[in-house]
Backbone bond lengths (Angstrom), bond angles and torsions (degrees), N, CA, C in turn:
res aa  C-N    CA-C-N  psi(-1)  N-CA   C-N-CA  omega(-1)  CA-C   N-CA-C  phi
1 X - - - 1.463 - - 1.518 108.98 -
2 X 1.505 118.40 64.20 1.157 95.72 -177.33 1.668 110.36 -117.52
3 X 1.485 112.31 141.22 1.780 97.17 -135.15 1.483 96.30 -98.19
4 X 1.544 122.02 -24.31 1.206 114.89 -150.67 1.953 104.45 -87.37
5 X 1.848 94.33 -16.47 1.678 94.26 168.52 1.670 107.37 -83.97
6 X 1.251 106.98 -17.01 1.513 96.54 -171.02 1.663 113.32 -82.34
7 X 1.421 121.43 -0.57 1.398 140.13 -146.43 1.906 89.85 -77.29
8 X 1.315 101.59 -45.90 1.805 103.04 -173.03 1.513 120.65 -51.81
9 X 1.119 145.63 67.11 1.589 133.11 -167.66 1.260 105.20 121.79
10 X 1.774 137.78 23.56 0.826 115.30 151.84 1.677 123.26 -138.82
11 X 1.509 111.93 177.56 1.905 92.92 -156.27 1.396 96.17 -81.19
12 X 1.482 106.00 -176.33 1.277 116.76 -158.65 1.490 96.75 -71.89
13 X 1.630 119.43 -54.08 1.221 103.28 176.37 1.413 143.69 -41.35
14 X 1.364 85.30 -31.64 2.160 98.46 -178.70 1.435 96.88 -76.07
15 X 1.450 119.31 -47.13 1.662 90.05 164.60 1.158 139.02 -74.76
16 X 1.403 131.18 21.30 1.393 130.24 -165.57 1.490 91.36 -107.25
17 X 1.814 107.90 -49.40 1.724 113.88 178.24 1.953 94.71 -48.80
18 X 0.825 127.17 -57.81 1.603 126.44 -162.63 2.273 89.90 -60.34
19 X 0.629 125.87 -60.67 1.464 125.27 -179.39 1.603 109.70 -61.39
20 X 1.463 126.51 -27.36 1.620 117.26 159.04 1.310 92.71 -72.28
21 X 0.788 137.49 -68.90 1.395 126.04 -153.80 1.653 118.82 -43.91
22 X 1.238 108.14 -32.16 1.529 119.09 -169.83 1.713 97.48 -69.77
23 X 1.457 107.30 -31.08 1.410 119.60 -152.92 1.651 87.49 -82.64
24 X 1.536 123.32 -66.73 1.587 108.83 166.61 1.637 120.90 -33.48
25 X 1.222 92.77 -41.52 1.840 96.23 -166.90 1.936 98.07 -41.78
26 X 1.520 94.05 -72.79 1.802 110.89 162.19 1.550 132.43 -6.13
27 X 1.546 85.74 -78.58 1.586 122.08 177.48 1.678 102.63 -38.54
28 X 1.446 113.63 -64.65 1.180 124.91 -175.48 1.646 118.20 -56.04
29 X 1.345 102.65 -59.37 1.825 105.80 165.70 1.620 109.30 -44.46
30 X 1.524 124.84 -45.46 1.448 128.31 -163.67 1.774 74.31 -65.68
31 X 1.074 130.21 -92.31 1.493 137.74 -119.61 1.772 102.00 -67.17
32 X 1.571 122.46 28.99 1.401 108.41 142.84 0.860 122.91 -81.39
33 X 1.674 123.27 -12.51 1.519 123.18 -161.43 1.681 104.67 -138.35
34 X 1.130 105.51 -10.81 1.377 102.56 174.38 1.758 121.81 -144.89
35 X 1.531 129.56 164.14 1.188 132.44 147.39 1.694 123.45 -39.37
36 X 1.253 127.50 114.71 1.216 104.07 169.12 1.753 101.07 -133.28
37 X 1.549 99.74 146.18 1.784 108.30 156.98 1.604 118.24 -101.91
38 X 1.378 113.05 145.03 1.254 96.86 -161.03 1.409 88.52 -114.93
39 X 1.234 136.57 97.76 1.319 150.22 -151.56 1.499 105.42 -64.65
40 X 0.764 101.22 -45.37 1.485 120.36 176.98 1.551 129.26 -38.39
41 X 1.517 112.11 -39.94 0.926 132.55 -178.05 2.021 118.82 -82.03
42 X 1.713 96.34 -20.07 1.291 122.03 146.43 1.299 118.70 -20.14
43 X 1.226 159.07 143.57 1.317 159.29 88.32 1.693 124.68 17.34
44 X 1.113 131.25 105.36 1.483 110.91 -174.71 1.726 79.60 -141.39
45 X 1.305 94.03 -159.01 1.601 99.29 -175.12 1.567 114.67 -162.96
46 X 1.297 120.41 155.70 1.611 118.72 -178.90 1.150 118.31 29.72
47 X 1.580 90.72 65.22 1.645 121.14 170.90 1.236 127.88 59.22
48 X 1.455 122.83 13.94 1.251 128.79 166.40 1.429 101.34 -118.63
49 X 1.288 109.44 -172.37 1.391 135.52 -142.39 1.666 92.85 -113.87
50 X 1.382 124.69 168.47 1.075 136.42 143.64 1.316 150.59 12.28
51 X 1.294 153.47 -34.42 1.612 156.85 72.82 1.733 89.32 139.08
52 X 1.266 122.16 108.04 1.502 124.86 133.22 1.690 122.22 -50.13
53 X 1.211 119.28 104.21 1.647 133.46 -178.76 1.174 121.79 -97.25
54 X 1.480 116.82 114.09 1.708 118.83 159.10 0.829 118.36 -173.21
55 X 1.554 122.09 171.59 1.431 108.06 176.22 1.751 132.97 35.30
56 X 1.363 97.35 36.84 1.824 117.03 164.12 1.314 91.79 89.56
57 X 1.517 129.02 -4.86 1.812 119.41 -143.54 1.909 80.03 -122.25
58 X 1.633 89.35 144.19 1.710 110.14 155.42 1.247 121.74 -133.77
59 X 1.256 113.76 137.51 1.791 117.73 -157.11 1.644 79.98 -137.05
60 X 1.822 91.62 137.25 1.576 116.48 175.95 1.520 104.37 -58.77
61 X 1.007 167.07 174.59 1.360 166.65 -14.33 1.353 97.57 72.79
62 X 1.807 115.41 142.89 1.153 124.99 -176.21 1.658 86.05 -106.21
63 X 1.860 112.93 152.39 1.375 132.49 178.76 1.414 114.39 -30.06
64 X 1.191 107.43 -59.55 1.584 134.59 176.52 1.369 122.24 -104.66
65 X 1.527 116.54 146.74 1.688 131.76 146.43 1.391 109.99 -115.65
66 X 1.416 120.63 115.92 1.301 144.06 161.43 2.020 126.28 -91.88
67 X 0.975 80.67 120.59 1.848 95.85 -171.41 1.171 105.30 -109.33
68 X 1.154 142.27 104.26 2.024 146.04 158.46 1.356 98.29 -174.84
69 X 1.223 137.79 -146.76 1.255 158.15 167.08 1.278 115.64 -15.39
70 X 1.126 102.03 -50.06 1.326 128.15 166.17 1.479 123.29 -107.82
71 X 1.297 112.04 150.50 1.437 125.15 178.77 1.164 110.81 -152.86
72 X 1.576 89.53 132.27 2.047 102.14 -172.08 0.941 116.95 171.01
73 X 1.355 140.09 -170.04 1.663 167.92 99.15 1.922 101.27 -23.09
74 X 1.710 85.21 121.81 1.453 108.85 158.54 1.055 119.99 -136.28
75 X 1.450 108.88 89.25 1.482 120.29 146.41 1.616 139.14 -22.92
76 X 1.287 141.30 130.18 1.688 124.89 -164.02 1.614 96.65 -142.81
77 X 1.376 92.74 100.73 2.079 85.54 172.34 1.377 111.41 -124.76
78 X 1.219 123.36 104.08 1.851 127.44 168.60 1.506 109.40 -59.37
79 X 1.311 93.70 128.80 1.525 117.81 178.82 1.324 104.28 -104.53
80 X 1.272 128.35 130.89 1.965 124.31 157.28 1.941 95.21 -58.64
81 X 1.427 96.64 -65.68 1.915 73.87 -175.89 1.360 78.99 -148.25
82 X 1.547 123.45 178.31 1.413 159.55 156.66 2.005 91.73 -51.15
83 X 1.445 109.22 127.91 1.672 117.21 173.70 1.640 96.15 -109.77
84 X 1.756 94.76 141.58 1.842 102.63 163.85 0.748 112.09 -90.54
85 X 1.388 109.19 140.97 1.474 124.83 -179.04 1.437 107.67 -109.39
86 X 1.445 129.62 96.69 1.249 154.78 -164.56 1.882 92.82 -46.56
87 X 1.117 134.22 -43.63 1.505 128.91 -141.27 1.356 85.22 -86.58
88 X 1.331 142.23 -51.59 1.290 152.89 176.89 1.149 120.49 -68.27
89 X 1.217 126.92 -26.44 1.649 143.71 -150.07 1.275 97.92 20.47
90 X 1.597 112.35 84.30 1.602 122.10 173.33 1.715 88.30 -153.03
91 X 1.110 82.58 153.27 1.793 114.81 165.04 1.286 106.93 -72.94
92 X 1.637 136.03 136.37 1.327 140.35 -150.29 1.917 113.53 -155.91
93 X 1.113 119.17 104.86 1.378 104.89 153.49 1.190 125.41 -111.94
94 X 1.588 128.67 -157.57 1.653 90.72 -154.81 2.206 73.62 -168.34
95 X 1.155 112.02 170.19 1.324 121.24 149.38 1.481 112.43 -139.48
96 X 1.086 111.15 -166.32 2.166 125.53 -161.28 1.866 85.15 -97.22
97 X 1.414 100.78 112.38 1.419 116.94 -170.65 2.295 104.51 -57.32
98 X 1.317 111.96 -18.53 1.192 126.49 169.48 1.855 112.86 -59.82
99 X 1.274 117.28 -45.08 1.214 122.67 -169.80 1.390 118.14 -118.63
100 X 1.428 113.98 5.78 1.547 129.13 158.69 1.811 88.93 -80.88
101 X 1.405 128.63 -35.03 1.653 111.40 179.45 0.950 125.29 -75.07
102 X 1.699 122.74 -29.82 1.425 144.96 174.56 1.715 92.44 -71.58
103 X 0.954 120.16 -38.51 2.036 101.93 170.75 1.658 112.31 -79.58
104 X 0.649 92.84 -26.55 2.247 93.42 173.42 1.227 100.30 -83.48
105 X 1.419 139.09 -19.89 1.614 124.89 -171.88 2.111 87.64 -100.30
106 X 1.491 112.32 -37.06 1.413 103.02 172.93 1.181 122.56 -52.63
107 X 1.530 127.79 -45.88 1.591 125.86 179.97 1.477 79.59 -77.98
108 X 1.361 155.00 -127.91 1.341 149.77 -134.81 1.424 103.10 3.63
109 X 1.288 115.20 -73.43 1.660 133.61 -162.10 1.862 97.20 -40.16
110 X 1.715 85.52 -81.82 1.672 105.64 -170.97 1.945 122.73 -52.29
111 X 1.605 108.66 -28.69 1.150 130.89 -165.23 1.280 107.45 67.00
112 X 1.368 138.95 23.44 1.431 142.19 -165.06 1.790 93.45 -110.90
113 X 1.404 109.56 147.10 1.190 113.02 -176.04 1.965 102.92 -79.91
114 X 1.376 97.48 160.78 1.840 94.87 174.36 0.808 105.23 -136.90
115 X 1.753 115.30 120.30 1.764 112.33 -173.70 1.494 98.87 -104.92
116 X 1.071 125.88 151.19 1.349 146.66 173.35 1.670 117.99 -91.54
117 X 1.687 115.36 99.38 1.633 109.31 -168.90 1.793 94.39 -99.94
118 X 1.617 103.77 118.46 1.976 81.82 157.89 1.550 94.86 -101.36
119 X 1.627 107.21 169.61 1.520 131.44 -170.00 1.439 94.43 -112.05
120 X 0.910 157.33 117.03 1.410 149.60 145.42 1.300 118.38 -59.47
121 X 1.340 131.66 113.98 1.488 111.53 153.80 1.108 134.74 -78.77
122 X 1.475 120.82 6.91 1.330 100.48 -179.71 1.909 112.33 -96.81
123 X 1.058 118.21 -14.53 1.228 129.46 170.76 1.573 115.28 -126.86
124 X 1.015 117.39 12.42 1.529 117.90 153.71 1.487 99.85 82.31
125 X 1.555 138.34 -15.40 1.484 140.42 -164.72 1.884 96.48 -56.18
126 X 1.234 106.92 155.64 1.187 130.47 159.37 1.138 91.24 -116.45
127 X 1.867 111.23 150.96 1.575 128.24 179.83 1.737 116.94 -153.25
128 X 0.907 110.68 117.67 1.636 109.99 -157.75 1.851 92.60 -122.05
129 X 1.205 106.43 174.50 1.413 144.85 -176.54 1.671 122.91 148.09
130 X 1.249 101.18 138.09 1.358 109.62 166.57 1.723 109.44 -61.00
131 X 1.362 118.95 157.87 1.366 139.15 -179.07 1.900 92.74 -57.77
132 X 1.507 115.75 -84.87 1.477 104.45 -170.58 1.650 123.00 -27.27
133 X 1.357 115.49 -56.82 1.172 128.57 167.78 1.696 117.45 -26.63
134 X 1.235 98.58 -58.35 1.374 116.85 -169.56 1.758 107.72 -70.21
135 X 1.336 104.39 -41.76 1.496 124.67 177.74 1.736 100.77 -52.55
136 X 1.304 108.87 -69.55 1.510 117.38 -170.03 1.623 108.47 -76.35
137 X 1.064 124.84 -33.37 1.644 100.54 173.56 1.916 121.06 -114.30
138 X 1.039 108.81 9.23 1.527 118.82 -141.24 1.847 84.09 -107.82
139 X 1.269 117.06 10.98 1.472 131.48 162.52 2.408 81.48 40.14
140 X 1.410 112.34 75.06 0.734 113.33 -173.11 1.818 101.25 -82.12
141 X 1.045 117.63 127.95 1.614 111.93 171.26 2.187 117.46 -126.34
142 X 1.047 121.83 166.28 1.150 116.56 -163.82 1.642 106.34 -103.45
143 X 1.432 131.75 127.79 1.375 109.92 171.83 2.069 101.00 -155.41
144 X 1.110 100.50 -130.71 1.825 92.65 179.73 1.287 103.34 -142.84
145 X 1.316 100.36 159.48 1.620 106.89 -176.07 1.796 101.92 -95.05
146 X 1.224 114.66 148.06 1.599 116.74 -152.87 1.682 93.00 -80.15
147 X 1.189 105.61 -168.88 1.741 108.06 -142.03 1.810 74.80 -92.97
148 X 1.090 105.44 163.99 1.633 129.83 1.79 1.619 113.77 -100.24
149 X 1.266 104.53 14.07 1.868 98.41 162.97 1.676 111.67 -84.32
150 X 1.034 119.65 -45.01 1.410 108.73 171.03 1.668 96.20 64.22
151 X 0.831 126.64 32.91 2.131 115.35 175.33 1.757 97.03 -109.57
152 X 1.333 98.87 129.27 1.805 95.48 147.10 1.213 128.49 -28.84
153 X 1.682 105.42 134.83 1.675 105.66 -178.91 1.565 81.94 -164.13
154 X 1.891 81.55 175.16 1.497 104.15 -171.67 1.087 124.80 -141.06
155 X 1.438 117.74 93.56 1.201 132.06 177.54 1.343 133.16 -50.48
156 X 1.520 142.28 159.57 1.196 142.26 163.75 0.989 116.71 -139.41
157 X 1.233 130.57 -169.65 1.319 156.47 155.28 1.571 115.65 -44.28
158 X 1.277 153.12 144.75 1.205 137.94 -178.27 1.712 89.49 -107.09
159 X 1.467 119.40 -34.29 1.433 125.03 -178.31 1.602 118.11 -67.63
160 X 1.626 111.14 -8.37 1.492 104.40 166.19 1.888 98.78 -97.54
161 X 0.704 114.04 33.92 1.655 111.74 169.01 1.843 113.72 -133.42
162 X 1.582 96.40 114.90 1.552 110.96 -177.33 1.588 109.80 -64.58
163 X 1.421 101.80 129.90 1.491 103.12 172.43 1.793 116.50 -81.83
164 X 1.107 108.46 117.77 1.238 109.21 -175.65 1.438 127.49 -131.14
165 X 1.558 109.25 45.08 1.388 124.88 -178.79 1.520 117.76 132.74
166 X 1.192 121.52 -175.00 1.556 134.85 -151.01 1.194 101.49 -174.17
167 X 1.749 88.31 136.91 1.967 121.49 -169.64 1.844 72.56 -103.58
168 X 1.522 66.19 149.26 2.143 84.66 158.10 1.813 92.10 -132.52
169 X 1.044 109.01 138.08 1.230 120.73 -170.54 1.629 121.27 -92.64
170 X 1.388 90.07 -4.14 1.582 95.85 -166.56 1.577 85.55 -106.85
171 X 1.159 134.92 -56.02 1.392 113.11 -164.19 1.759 110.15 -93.44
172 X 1.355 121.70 15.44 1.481 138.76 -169.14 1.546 104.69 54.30
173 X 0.826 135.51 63.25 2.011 126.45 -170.19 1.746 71.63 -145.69
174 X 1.726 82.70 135.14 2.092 113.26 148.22 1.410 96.62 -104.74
175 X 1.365 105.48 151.35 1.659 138.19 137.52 1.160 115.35 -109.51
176 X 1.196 117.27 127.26 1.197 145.66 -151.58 1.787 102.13 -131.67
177 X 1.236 98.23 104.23 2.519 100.96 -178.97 1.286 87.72 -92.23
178 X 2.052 113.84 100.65 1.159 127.79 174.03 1.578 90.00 -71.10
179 X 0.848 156.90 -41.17 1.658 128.27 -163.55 1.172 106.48 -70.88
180 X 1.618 141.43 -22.91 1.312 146.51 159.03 1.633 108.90 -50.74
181 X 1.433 118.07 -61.53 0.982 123.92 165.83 1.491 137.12 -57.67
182 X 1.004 121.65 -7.73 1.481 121.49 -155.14 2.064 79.87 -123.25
183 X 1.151 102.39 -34.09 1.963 86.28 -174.21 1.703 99.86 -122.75
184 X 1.264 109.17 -1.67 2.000 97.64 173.14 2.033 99.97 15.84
185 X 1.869 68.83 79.92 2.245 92.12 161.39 1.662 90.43 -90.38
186 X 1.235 100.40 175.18 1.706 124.59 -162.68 1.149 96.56 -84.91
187 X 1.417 98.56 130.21 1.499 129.47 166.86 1.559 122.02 3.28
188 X 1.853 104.70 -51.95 1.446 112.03 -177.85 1.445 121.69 -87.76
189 X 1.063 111.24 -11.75 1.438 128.90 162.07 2.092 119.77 -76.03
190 X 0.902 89.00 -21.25 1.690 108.27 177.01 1.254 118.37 -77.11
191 X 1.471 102.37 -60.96 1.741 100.50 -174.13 1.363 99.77 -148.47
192 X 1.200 151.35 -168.93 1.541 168.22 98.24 1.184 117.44 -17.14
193 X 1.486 142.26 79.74 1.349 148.64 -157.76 1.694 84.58 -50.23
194 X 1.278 129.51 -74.03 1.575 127.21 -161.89 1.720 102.11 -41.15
195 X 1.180 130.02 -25.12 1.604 123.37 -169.19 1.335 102.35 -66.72
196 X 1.443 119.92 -36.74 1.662 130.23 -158.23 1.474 108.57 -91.54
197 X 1.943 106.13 -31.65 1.405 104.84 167.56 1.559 128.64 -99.63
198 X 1.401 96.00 24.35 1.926 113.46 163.44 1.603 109.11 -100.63
């Protein structure tokens, strides 16, 4: 199941089923330790997802709602791998600078925090942080995602995002190191910064 090679030649729907699926994959690891909604599975319409409504305004909905220890918005974005970003000489992922705003106006709205998980496929890492986090150290900068989307986005740091578990791709199951997750200790306590930038 690996979605981001399978993305070339297929319709939008077949990739959206490959992106729920990642989101069950998730869902399921979260729910030893916590409540989860899998938003997703929600109702939305003309090709988007789900919609927070009021006041004339609609805000995207994050993948997930998680209830235990935590409470919030979980975001789910598959990466093929972490890209270098030559100007920094750092490792970089990035989301569609449109729906990184629709998650800052979602925690505003809800007051619920929204962490942002990418999946990597090429090494299987799960990588989490909340948005502030990411905002204040993740040396966030603005640029475009290469053709043929060409849209604004916003890259970061891959080293301000805690690793906190692993997809295996062959049998679809996450592990998820709830004590990583449940207290996100500092960066150097987590992993070996050099492991993440090999």
């Amino acid at each position: 199941m690996m979605i981001v090679q399978q993305r070339q030649g297929i319709s939008f729907q077949e990739r959206l089923a490959l992106y729920r699926r990642v989101e069950h994959v998730i869902a399921q690891a979260l729910r030893q330790r916590y409540s989860v909604i899998v938003t997703g599975d929600l109702p939305g319409g003309n090709h988007h997802g789900p919609r927070l409504s009021g006041n004339g305004k609609q805000i995207t909905v994050a993948d997930l709602q998680v209830y235990g220890k935590r409470k919030g918005w979980i975001e789910i974005k598959t990466k093929g791998k972490p890209w270098k970003y030559e100007k920094y000489n750092r490792l970089e992922h990035g989301i569609d600078l449109v729906k990184w705003e629709h998650y800052w106006r979602l925690q505003q709205t809800t007051g619920l925090t929204v962490y942002l998980m990418v999946i990597e496929e090429d090494s299987g890492a799960v990588l989490m942080r909340d948005l502030d986090s990411i905002q204040a150290f993740g040396d966030v900068h603005t640029g475009e995602w290469p053709p043929p989307d060409c849209r604004p986005s916003i890259n970061f740091d891959r080293c301000s995002l805690a690793k906190v578990g692993s997809v295996n791709w062959k049998i679809q199951r996450a592990h998820l190191d709830f004590d990583v997750l449940d207290s996100f200790l500092s960066q150097l306590a987590l992993f070996d910064s050099e492991e993440l930038r090999s």
